[in-house]
mmCIF entry with sequence, helices, sheets and N, C-alpha, C, O atoms, coordinates in Angstrom:
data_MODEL
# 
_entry.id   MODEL 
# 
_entity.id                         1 
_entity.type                       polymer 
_entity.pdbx_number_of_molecules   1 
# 
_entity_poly.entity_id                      1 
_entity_poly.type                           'polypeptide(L)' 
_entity_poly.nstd_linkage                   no 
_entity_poly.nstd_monomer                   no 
_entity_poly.pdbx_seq_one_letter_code       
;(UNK)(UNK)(UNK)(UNK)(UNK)(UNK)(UNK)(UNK)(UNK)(UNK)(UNK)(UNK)(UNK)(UNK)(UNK)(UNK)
(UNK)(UNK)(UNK)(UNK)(UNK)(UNK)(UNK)(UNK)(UNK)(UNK)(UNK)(UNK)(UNK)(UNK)(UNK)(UNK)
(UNK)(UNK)(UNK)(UNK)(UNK)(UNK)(UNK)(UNK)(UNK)(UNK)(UNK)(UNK)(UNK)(UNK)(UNK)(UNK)
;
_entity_poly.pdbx_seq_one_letter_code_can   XXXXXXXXXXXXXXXXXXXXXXXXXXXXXXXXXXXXXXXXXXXXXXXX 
_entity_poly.pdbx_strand_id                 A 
# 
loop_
_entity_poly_seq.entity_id 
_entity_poly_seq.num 
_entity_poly_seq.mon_id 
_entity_poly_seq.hetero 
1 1  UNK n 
1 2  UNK n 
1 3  UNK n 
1 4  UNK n 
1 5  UNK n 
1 6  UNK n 
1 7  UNK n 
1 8  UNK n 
1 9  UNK n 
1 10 UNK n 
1 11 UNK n 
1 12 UNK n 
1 13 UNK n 
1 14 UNK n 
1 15 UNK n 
1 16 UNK n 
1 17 UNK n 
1 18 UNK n 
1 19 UNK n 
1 20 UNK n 
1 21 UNK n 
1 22 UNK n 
1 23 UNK n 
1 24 UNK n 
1 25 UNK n 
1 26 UNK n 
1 27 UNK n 
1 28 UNK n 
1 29 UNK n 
1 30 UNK n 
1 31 UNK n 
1 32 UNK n 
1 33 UNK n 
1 34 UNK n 
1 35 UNK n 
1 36 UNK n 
1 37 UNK n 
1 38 UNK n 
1 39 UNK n 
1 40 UNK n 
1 41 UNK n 
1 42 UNK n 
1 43 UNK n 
1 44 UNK n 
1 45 UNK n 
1 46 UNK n 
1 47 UNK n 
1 48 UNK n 
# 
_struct_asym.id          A 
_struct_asym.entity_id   1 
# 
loop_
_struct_conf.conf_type_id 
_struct_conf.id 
_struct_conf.pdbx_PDB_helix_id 
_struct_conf.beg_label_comp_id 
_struct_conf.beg_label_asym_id 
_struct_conf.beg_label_seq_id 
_struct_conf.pdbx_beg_PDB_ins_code 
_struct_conf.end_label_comp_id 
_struct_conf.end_label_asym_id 
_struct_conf.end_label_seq_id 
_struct_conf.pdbx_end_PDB_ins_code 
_struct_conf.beg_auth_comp_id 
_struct_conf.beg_auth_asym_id 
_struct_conf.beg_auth_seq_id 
_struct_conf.end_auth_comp_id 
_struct_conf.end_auth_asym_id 
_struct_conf.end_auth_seq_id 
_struct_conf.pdbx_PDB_helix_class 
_struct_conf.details 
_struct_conf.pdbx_PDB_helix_length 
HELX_P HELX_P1 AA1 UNK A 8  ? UNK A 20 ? UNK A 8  UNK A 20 1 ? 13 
HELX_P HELX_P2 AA2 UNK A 23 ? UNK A 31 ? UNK A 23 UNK A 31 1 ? 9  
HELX_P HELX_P3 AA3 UNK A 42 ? UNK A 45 ? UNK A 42 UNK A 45 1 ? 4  
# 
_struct_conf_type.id          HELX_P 
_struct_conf_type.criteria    ? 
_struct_conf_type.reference   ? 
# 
loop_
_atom_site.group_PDB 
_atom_site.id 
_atom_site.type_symbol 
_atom_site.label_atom_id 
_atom_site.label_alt_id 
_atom_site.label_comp_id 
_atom_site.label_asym_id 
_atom_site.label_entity_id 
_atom_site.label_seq_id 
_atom_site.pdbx_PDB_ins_code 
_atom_site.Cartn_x 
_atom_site.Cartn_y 
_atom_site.Cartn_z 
_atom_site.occupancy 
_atom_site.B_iso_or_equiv 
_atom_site.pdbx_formal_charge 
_atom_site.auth_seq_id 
_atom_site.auth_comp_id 
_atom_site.auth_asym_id 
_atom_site.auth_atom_id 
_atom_site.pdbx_PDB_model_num 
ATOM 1   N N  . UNK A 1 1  ? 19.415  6.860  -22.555 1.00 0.00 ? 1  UNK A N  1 
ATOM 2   C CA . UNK A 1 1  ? 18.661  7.035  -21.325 1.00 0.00 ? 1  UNK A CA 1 
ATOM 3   C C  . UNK A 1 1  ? 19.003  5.909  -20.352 1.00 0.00 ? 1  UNK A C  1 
ATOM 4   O O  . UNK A 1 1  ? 19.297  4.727  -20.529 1.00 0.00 ? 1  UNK A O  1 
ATOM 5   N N  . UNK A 1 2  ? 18.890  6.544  -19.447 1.00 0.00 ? 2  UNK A N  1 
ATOM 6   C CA . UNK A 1 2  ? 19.643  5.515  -18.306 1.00 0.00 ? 2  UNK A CA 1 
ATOM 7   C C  . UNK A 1 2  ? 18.066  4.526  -17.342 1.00 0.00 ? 2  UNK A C  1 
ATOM 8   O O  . UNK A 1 2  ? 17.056  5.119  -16.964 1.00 0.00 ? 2  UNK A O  1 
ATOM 9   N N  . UNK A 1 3  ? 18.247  3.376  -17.204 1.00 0.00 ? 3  UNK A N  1 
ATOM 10  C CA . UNK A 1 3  ? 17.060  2.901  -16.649 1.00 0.00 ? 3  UNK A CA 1 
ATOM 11  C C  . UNK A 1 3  ? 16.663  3.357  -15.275 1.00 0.00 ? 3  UNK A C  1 
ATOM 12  O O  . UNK A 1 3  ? 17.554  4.032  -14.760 1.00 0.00 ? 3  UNK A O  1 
ATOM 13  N N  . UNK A 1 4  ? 15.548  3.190  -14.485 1.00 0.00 ? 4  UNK A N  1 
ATOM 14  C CA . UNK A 1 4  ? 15.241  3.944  -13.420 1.00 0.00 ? 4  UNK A CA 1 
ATOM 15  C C  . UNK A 1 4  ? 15.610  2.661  -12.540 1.00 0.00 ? 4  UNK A C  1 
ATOM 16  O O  . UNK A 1 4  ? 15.408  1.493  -12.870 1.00 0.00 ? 4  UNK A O  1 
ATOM 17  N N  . UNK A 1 5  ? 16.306  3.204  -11.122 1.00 0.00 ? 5  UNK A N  1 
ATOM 18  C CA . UNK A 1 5  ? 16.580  2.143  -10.328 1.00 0.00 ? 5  UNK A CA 1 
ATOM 19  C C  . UNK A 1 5  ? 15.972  2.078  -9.194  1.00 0.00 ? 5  UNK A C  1 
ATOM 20  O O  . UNK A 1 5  ? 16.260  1.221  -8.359  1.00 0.00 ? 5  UNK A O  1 
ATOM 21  N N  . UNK A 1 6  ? 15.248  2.786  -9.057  1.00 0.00 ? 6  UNK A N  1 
ATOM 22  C CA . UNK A 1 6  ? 13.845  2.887  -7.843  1.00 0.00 ? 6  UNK A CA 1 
ATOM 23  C C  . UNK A 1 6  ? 13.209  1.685  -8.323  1.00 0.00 ? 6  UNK A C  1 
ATOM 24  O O  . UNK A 1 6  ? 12.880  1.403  -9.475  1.00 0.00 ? 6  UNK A O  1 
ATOM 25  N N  . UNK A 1 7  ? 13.063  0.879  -7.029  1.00 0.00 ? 7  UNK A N  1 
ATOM 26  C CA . UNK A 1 7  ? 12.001  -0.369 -7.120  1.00 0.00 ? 7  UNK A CA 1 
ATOM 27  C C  . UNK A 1 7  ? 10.755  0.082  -6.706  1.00 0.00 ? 7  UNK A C  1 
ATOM 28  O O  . UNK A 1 7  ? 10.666  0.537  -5.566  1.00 0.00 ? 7  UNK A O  1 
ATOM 29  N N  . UNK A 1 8  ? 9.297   0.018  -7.773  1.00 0.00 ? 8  UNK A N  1 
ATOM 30  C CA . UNK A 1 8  ? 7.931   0.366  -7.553  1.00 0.00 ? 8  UNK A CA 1 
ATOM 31  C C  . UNK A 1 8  ? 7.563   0.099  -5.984  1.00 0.00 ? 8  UNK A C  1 
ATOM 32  O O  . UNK A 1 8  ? 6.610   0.778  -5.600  1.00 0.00 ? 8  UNK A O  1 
ATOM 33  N N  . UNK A 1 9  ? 8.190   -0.834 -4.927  1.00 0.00 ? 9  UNK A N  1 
ATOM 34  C CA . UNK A 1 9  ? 7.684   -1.122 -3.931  1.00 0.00 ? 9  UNK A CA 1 
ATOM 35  C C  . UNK A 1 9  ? 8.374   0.107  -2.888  1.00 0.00 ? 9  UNK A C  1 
ATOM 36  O O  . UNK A 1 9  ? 7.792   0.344  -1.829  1.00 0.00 ? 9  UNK A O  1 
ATOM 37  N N  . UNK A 1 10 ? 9.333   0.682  -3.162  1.00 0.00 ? 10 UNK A N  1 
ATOM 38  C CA . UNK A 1 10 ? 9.791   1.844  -2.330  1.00 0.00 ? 10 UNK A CA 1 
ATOM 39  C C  . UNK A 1 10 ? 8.452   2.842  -2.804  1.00 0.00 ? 10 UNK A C  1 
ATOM 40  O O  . UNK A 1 10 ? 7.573   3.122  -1.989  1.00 0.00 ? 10 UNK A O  1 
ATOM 41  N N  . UNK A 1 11 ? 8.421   3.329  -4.213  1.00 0.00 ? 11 UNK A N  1 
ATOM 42  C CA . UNK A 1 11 ? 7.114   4.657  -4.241  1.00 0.00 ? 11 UNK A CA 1 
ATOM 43  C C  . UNK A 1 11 ? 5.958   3.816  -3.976  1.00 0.00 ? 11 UNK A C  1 
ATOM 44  O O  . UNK A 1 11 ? 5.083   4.682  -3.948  1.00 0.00 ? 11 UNK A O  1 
ATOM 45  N N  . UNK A 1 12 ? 5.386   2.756  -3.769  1.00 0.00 ? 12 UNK A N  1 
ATOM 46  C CA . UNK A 1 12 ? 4.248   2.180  -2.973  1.00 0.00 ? 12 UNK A CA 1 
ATOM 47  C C  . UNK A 1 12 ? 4.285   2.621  -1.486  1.00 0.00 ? 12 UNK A C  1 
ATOM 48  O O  . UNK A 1 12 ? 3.260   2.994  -0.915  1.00 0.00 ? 12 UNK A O  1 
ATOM 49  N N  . UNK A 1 13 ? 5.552   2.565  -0.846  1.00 0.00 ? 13 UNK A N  1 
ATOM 50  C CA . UNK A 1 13 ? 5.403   2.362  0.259   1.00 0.00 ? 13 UNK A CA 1 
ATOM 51  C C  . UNK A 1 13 ? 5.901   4.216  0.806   1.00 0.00 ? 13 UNK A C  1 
ATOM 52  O O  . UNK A 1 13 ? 5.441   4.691  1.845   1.00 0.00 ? 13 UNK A O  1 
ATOM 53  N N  . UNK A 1 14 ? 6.516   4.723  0.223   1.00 0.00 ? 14 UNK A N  1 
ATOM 54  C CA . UNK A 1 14 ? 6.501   6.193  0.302   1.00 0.00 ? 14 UNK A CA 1 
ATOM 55  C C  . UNK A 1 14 ? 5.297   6.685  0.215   1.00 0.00 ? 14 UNK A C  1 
ATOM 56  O O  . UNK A 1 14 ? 4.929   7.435  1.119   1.00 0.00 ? 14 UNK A O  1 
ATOM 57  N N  . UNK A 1 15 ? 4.548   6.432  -0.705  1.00 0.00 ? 15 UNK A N  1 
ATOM 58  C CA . UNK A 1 15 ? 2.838   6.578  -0.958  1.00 0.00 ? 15 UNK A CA 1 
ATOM 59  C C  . UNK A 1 15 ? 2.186   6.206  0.434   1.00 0.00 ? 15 UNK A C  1 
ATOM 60  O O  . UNK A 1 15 ? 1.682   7.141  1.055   1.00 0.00 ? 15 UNK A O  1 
ATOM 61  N N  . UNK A 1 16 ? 2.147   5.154  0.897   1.00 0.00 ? 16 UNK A N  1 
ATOM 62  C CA . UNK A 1 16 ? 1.319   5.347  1.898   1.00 0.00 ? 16 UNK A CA 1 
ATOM 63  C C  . UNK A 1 16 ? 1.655   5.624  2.969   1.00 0.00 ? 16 UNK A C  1 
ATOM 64  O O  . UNK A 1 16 ? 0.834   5.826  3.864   1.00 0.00 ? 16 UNK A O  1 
ATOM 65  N N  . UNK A 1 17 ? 3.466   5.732  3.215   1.00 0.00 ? 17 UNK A N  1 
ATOM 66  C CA . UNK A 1 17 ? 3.411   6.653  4.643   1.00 0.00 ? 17 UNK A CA 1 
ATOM 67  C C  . UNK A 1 17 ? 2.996   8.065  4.318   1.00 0.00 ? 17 UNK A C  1 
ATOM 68  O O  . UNK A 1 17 ? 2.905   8.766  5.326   1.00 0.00 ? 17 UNK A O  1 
ATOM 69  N N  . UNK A 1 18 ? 2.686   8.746  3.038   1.00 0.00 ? 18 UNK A N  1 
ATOM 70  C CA . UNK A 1 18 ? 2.339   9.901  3.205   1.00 0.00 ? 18 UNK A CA 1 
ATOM 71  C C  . UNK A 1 18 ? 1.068   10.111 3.145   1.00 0.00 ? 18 UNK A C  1 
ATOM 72  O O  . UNK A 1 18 ? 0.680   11.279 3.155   1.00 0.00 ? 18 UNK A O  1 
ATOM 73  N N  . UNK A 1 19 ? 0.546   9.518  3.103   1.00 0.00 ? 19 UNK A N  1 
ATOM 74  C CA . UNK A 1 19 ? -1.372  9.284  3.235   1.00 0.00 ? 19 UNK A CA 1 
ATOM 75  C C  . UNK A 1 19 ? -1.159  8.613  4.732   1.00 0.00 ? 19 UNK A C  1 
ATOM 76  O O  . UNK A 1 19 ? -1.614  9.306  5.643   1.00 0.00 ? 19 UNK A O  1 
ATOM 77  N N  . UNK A 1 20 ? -0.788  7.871  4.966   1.00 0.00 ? 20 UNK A N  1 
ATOM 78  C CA . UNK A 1 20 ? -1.119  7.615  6.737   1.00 0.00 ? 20 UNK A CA 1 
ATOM 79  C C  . UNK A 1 20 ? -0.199  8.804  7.563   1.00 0.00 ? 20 UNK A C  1 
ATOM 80  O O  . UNK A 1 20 ? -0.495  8.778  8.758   1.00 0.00 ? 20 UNK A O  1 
ATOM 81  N N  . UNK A 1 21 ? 0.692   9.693  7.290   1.00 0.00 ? 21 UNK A N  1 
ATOM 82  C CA . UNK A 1 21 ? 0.997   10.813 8.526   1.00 0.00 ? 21 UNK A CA 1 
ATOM 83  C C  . UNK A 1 21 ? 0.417   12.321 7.715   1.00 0.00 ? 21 UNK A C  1 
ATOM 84  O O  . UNK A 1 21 ? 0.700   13.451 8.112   1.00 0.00 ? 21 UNK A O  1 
ATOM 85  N N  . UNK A 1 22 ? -0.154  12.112 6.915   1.00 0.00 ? 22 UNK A N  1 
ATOM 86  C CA . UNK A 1 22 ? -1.518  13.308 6.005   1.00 0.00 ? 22 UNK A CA 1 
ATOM 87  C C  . UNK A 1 22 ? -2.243  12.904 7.184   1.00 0.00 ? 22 UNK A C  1 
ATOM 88  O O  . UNK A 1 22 ? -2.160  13.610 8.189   1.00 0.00 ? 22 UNK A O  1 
ATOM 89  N N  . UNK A 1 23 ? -3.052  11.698 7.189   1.00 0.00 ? 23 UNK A N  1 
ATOM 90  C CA . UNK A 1 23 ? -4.503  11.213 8.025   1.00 0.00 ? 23 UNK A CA 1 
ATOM 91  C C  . UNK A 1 23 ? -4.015  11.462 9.616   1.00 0.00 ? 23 UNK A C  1 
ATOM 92  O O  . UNK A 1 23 ? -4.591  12.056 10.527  1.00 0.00 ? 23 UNK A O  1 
ATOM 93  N N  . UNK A 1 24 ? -3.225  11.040 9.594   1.00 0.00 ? 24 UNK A N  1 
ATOM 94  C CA . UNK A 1 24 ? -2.539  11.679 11.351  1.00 0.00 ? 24 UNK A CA 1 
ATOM 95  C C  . UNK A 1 24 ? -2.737  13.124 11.625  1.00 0.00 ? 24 UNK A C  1 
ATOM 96  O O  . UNK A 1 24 ? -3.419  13.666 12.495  1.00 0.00 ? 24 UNK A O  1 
ATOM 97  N N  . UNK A 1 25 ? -2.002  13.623 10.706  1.00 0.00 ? 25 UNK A N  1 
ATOM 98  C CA . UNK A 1 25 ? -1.984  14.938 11.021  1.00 0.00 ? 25 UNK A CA 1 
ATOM 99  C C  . UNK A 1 25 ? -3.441  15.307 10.846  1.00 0.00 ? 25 UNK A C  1 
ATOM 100 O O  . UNK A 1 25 ? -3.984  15.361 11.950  1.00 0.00 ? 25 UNK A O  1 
ATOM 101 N N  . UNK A 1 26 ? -4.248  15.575 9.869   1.00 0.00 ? 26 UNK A N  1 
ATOM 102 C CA . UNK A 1 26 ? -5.254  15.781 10.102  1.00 0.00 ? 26 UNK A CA 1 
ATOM 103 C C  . UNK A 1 26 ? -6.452  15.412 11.163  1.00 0.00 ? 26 UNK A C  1 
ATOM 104 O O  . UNK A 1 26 ? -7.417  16.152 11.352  1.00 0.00 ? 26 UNK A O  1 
ATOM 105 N N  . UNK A 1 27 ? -6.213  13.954 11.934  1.00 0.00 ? 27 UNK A N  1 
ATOM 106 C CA . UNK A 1 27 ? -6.829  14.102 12.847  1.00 0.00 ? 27 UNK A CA 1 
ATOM 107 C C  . UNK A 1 27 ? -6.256  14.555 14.130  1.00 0.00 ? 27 UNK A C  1 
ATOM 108 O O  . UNK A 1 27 ? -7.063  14.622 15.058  1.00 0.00 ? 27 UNK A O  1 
ATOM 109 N N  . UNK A 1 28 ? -5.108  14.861 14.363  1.00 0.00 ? 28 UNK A N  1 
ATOM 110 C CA . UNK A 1 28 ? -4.835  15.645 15.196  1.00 0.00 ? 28 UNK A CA 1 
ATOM 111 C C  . UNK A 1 28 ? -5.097  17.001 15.433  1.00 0.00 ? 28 UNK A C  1 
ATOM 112 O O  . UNK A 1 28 ? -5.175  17.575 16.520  1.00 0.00 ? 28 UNK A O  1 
ATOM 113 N N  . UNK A 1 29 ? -5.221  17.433 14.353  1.00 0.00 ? 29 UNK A N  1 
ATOM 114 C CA . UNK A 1 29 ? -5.591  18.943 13.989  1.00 0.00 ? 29 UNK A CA 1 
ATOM 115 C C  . UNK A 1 29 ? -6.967  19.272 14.067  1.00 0.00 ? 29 UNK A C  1 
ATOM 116 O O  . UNK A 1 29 ? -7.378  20.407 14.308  1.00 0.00 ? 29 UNK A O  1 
ATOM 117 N N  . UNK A 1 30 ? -8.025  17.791 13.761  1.00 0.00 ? 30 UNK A N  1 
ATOM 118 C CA . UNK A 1 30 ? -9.333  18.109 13.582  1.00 0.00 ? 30 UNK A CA 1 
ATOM 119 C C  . UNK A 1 30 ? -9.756  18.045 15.103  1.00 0.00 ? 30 UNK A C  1 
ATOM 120 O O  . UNK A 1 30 ? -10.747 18.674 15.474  1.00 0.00 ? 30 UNK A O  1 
ATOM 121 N N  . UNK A 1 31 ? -8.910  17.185 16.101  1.00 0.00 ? 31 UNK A N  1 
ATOM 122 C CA . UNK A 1 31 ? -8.550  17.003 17.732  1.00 0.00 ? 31 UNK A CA 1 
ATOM 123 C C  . UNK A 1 31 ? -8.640  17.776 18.929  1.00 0.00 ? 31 UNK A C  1 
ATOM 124 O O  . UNK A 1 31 ? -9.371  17.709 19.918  1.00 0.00 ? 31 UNK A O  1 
ATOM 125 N N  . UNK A 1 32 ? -7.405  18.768 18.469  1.00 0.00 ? 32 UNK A N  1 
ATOM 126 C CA . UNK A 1 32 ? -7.143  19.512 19.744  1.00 0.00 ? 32 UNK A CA 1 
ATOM 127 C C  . UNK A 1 32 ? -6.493  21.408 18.793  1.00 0.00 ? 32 UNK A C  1 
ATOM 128 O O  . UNK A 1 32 ? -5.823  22.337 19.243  1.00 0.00 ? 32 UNK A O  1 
ATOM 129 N N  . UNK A 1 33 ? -7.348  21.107 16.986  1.00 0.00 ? 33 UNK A N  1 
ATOM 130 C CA . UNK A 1 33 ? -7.307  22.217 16.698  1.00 0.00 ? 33 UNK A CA 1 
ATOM 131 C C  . UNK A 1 33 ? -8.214  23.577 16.816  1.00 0.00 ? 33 UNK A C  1 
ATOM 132 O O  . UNK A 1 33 ? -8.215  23.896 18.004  1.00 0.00 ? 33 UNK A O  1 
ATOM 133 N N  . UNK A 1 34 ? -8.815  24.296 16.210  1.00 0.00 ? 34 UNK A N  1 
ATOM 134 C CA . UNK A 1 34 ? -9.884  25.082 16.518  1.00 0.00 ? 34 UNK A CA 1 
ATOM 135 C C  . UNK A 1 34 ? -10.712 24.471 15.768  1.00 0.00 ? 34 UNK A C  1 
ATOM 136 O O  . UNK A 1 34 ? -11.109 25.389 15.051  1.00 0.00 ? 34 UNK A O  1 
ATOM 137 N N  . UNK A 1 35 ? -11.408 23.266 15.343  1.00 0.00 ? 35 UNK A N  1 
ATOM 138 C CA . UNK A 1 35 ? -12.280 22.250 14.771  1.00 0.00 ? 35 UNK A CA 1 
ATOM 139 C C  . UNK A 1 35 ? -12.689 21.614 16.275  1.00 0.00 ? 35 UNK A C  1 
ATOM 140 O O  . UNK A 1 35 ? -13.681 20.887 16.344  1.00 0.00 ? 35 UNK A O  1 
ATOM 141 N N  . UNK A 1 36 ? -11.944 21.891 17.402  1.00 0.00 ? 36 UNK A N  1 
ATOM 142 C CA . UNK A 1 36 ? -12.270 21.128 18.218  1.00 0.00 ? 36 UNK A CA 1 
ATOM 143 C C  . UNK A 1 36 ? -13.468 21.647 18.915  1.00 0.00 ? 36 UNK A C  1 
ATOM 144 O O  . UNK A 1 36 ? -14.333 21.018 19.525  1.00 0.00 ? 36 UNK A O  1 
ATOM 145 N N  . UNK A 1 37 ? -13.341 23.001 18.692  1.00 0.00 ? 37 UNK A N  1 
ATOM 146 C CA . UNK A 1 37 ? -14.598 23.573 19.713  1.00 0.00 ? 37 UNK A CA 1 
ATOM 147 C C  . UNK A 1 37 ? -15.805 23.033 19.034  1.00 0.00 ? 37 UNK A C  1 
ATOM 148 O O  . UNK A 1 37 ? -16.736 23.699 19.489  1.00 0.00 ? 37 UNK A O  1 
ATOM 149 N N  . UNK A 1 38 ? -16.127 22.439 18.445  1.00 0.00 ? 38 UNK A N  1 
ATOM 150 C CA . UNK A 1 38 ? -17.803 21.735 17.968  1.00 0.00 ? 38 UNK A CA 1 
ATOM 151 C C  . UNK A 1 38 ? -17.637 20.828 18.477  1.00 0.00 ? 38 UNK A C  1 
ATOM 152 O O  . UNK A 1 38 ? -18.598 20.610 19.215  1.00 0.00 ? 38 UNK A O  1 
ATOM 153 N N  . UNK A 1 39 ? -16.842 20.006 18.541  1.00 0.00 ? 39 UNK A N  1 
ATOM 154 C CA . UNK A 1 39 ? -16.828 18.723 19.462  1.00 0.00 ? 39 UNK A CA 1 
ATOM 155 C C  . UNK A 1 39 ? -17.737 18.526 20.796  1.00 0.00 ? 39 UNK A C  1 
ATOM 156 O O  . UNK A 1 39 ? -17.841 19.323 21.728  1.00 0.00 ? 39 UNK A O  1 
ATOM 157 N N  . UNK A 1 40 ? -18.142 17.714 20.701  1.00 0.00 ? 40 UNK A N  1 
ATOM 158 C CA . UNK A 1 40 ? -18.861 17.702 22.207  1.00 0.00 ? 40 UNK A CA 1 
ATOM 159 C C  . UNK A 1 40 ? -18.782 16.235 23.006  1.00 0.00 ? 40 UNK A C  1 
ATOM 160 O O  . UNK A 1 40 ? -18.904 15.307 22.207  1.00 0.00 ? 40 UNK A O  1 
ATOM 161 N N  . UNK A 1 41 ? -18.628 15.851 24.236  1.00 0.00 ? 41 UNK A N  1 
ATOM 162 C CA . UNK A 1 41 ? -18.450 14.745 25.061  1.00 0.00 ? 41 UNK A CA 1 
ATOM 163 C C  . UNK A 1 41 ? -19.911 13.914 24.934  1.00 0.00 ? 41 UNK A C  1 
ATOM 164 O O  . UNK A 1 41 ? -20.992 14.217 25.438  1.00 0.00 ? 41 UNK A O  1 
ATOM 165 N N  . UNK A 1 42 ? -19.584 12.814 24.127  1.00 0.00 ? 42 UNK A N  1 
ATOM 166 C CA . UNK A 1 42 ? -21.062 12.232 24.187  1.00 0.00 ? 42 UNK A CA 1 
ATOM 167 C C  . UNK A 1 42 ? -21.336 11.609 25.941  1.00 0.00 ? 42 UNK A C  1 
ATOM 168 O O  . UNK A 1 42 ? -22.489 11.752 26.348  1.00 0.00 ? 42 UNK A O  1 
ATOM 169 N N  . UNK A 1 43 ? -20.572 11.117 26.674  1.00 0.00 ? 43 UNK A N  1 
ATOM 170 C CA . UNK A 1 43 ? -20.347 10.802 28.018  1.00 0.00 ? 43 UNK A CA 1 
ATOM 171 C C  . UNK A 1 43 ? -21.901 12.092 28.801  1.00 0.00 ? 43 UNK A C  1 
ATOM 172 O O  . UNK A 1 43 ? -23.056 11.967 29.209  1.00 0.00 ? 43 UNK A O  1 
ATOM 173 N N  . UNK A 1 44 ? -21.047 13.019 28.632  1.00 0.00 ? 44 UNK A N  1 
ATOM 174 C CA . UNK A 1 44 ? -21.558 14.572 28.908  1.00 0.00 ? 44 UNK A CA 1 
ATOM 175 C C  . UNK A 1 44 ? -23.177 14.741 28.937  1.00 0.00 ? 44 UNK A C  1 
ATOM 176 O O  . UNK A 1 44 ? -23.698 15.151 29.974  1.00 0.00 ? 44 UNK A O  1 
ATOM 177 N N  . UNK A 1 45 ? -24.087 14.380 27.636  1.00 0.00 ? 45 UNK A N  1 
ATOM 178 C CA . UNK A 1 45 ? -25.232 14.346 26.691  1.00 0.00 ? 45 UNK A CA 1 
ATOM 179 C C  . UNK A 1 45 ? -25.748 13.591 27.609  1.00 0.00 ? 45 UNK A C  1 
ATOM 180 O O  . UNK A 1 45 ? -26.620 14.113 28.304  1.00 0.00 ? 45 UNK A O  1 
ATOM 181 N N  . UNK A 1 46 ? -25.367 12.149 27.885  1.00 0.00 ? 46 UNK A N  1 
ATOM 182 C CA . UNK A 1 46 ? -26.499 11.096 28.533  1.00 0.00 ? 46 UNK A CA 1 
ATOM 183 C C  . UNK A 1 46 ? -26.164 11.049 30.167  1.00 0.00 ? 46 UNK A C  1 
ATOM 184 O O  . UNK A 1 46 ? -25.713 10.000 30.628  1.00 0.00 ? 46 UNK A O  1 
ATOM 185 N N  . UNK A 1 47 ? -26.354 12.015 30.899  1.00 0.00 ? 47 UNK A N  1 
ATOM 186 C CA . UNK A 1 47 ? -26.252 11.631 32.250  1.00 0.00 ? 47 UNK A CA 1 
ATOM 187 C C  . UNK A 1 47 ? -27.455 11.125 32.709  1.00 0.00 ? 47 UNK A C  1 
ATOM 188 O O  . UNK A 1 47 ? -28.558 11.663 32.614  1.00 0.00 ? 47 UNK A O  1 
ATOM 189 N N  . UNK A 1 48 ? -27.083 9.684  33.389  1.00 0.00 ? 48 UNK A N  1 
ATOM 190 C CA . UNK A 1 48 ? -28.146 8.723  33.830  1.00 0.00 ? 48 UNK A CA 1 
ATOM 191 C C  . UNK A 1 48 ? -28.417 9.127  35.569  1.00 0.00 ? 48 UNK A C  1 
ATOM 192 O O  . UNK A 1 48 ? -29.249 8.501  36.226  1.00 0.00 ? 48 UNK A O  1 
# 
């Protein structure tokens, strides 16, 4: 068997760019997707 030549700090760091552009994408989607229509302008709510 041949040893593995991937250094643990490359799949660390593959790991979390795919959890930080997962979390991107999902808040983009939760943004300007059809999740957006519940959204509401808090600005909007308190007119002084």
């Amino acid at each position: 068997m041949e040893p593995s030549t991937t250094s643990p700090a490359l799949s660390v760091a593959i790991a979390v760019l795919t959890v930080l552009l997962g979390l991107t994408g999902f808040g983009i989607y939760t943004a300007f997707g059809p999740p957006s229509r519940k959204l509401t302008d808090p600005f909007d709510d308190h007119d002084d």
